[in-house]
C-alpha positions in Angstrom: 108.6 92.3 105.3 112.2 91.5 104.5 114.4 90.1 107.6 117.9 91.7 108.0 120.5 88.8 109.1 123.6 91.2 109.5 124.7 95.1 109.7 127.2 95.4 107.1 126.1 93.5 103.9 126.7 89.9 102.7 130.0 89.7 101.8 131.9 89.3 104.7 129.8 85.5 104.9 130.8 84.8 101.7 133.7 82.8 101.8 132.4 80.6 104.2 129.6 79.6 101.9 131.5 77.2 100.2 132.0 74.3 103.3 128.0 75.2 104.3 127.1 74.3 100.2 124.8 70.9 101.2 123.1 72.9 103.7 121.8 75.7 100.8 121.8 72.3 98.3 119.7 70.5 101.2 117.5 73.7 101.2 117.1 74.4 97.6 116.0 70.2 97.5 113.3 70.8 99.8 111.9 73.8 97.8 112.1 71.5 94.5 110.4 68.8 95.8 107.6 71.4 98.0 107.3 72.9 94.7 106.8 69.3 93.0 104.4 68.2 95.1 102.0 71.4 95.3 102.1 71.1 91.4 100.6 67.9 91.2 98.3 69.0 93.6 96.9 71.7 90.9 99.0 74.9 92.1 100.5 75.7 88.5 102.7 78.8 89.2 103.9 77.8 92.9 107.5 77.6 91.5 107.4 81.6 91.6 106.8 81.7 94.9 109.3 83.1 98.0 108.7 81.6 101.4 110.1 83.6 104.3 108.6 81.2 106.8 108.4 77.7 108.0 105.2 77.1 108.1 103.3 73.7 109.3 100.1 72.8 107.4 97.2 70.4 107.7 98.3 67.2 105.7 101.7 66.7 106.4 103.3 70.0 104.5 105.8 72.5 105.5 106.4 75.8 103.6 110.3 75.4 102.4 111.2 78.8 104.8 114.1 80.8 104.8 113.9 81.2 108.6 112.0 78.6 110.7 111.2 79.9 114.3 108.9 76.7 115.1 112.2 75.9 117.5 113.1 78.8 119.0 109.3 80.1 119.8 110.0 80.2 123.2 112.5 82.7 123.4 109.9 85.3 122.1 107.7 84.8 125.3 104.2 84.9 123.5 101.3 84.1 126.3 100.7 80.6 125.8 96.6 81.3 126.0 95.9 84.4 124.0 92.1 83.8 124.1 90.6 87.2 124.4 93.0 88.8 123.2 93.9 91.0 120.1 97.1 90.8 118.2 98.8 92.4 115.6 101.4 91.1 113.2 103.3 93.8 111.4 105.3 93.1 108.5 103.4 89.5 108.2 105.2 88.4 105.1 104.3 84.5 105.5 102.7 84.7 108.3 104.1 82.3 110.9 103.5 84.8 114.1 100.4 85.9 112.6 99.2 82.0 112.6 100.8 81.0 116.0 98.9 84.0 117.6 95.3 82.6 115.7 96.5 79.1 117.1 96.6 80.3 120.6 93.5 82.0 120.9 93.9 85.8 119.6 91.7 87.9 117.1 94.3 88.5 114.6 95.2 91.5 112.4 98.4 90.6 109.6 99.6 94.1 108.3 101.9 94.1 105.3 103.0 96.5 102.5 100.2 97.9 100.0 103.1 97.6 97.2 106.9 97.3 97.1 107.1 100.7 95.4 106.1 101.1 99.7 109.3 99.7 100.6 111.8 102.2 102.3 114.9 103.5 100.4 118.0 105.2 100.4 118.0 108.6 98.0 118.7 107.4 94.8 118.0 103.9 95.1 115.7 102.8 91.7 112.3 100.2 92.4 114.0 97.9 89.6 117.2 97.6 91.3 115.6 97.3 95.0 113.7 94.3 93.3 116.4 91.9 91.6 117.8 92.8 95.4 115.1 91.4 97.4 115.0 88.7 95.3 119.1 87.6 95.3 118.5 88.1 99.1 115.9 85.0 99.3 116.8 82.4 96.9 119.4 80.1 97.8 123.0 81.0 97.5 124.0 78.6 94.9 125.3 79.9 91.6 123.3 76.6 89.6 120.3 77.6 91.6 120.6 81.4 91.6 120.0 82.2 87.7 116.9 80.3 87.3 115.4 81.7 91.0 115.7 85.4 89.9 112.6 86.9 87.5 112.3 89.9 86.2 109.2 90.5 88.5 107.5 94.3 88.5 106.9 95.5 91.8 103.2 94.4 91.8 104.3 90.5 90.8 107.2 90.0 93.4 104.6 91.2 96.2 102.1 88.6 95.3 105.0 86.0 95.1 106.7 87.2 98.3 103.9 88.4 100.3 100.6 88.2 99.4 100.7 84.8 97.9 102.5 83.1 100.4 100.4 84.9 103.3 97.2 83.6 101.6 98.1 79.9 100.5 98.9 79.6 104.2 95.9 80.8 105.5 93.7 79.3 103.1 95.5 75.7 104.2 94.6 76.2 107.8 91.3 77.9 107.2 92.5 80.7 109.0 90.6 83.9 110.4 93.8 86.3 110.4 92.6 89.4 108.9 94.7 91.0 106.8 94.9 94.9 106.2 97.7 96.7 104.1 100.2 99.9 104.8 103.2 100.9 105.6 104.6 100.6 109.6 104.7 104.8 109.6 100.8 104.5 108.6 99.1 102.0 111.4 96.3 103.5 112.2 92.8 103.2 113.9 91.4 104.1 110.0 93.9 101.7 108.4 93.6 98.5 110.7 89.9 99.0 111.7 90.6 99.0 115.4 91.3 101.2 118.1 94.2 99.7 119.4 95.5 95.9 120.2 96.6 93.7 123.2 99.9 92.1 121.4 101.9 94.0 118.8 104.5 92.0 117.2 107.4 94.0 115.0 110.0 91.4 114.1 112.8 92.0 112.0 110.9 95.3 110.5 112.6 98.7 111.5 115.9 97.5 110.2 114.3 98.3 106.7 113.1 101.7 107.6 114.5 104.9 107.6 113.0 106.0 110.3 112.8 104.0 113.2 111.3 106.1 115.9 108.4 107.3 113.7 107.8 103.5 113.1 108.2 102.9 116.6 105.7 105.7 117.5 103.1 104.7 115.0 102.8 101.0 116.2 102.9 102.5 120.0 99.9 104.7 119.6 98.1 101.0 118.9 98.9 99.4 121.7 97.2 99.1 125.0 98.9 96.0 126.0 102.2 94.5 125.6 104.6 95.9 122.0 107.3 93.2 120.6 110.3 94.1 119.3 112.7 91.1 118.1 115.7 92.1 116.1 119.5 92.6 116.2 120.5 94.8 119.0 124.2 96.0 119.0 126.9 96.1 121.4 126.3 95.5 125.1 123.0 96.3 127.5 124.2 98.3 129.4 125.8 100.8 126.5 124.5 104.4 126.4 121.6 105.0 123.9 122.7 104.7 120.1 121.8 103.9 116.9 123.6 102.3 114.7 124.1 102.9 111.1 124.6 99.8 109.3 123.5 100.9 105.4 127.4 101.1 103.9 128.2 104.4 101.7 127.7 102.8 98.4 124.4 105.0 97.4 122.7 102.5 95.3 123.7 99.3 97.2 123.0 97.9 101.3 120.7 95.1 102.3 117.7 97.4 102.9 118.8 98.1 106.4 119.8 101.0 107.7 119.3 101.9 111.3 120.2 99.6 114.6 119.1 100.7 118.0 121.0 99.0 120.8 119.3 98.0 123.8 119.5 101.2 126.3 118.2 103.3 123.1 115.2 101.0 122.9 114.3 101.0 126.2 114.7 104.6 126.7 112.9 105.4 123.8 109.5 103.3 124.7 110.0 104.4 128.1 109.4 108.0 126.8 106.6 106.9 125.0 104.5 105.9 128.2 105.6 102.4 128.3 106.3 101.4 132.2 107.6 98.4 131.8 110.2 97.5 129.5 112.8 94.6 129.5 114.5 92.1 127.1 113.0 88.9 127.3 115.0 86.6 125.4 116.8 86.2 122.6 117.2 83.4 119.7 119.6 82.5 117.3 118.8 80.1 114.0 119.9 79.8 110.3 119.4 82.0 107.2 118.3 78.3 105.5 119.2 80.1 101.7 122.2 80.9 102.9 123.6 78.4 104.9 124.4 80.1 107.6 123.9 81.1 111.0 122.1 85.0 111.3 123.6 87.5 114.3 121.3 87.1 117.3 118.3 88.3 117.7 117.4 89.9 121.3 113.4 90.1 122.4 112.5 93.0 123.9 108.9 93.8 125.4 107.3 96.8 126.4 104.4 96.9 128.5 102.1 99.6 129.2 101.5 98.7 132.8 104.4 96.7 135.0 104.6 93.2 134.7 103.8 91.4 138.7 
């Protein structure tokens, strides 16, 4: 799923792209030469592929990443032995939590979009236009680098290049287990995900690009019997009074696929509600939109529990 970095679009960082330029040059380097090397290596059309995550693989490679979490994992408090238990990643993209879970011990579900044409949007907003979005989102922020990183993908081709692609190069490098089952966060299901419910649930970065939050919210909290991540942006001060923020501008054809932003009392009153009895932020983590060259707003981690934490 897409990551949001910021509430009100990406202009306002604009003007300061200029001074962070060999940071996005650094970035777009690293992708050239990933890209170079996987080539010779017999992977033709990995130049039309979008990495959200850093990912670490067997013989010394590293997935060029838009965000890299590998220093900031602790903030997210993730149970350093998962053995036994059973996770699930929504909104996968890469994969990075879905592989750190595997790597510490957990049966693994990775649930991602069936189709772009899935993706949320605003009344009005076209598929075509949501595309060459997504995609001027991701690639570095360099005007010599920009023209040539854009395609004129169909829905079906930018999810295998953003997504599924990614998702499965990864997995197929580290001989990986993750399972990986398909539909929207409004649809997770027992029927969908082939289980009855799951120890771990990790949403990061993922109701920003819905609609509607608390029906997401609900459907990932029917599936858990454990512990429910949620790591995002989370407005304004803790001890606020319940709101929710909207962050999607009045321009009807044009935001950053983000919408909705739940500050930290509407969270945890909300997950209270839904039977959760202990719920608290964790942690938080800050880090660099590497396309951009730029630091993203921080993130807070919240985790709700079904049963109180000793």
């Amino acid at each position: 799923m897409l990551r949001a970095t910021f509430p009100n679009g990406w202009a306002r960082y604009n003007s300061g792209l200029a001074t962070q330029l060999s940071t996005v040059e650094q970035y777009a380097a690293e992708l050239a030469q990933f890209n170079a090397t996987m080539k010779q290596r017999g992977h033709a059309d990995i130049e039309n592929y979008y990495w959200y995550h850093t990912v670490a693989l067997p013989g010394g490679i590293t997935t060029p990443g838009m965000y890299d979490y590998r220093d900031t994992l602790d903030s997210f408090r993730i149970p350093a032995d998962m053995r036994g238990m059973s996770a699930l990643d929504v909104g996968s993209a890469t994969g990075f939590f879905a592989f750190e879970f595997e790597r510490r011990g957990a049966q693994v579900t990775s649930v991602d979009l069936p189709s772009l044409e899935r993706l949320d949007r605003f009344p009005g907003q076209e598929t075509s236009t949501l595309l060459k979005r997504i995609q001027r989102m991701i690639v570095p922020h360099s005007e010599d680098k920009l023209t040539s990183l854009v395609h004129d993908y169909s829905a079906q081709e930018l999810h295998h290049y953003m997504l599924d692609g990614p998702f499965r190069f990864c997995a197929q490098a580290l001989n990986s287990k993750v399972e990986r089952r398909y539909c929207t966060v409004y649809d997770l299901s027992p029927e969908r995900l082939g289980r009855s419910g799951y120890d771990f649930i990790f949403m990061g970065d993922i109701l920003v690009h819905t609609l509607r939050p608390f029906d997401a919210i609900v459907a990932a909290a029917r599936m858990c019997i454990g512990t429910l991540v949620i790591a995002q942006m989370m407005p304004g001060n803790p001890d606020d009074p319940p709101a929710m923020i909207y962050a999607g501008g009045s321009n009807p054809i044009e935001d950053d696929i983000c919408w909705w932003l739940p500050n930290e009392q509407c969270f945890i009153q909300m997950l209270q509600k839904l039977g959760f009895a202990d719920v608290r932020v964790v942690g938080a983590h800050d880090g660099e939109l590497r396309s951009a060259g730029h630091p993203f707003i921080t993130r807070k981690v919240l985790h709700a529990r079904r049963a109180m934490a000793r």
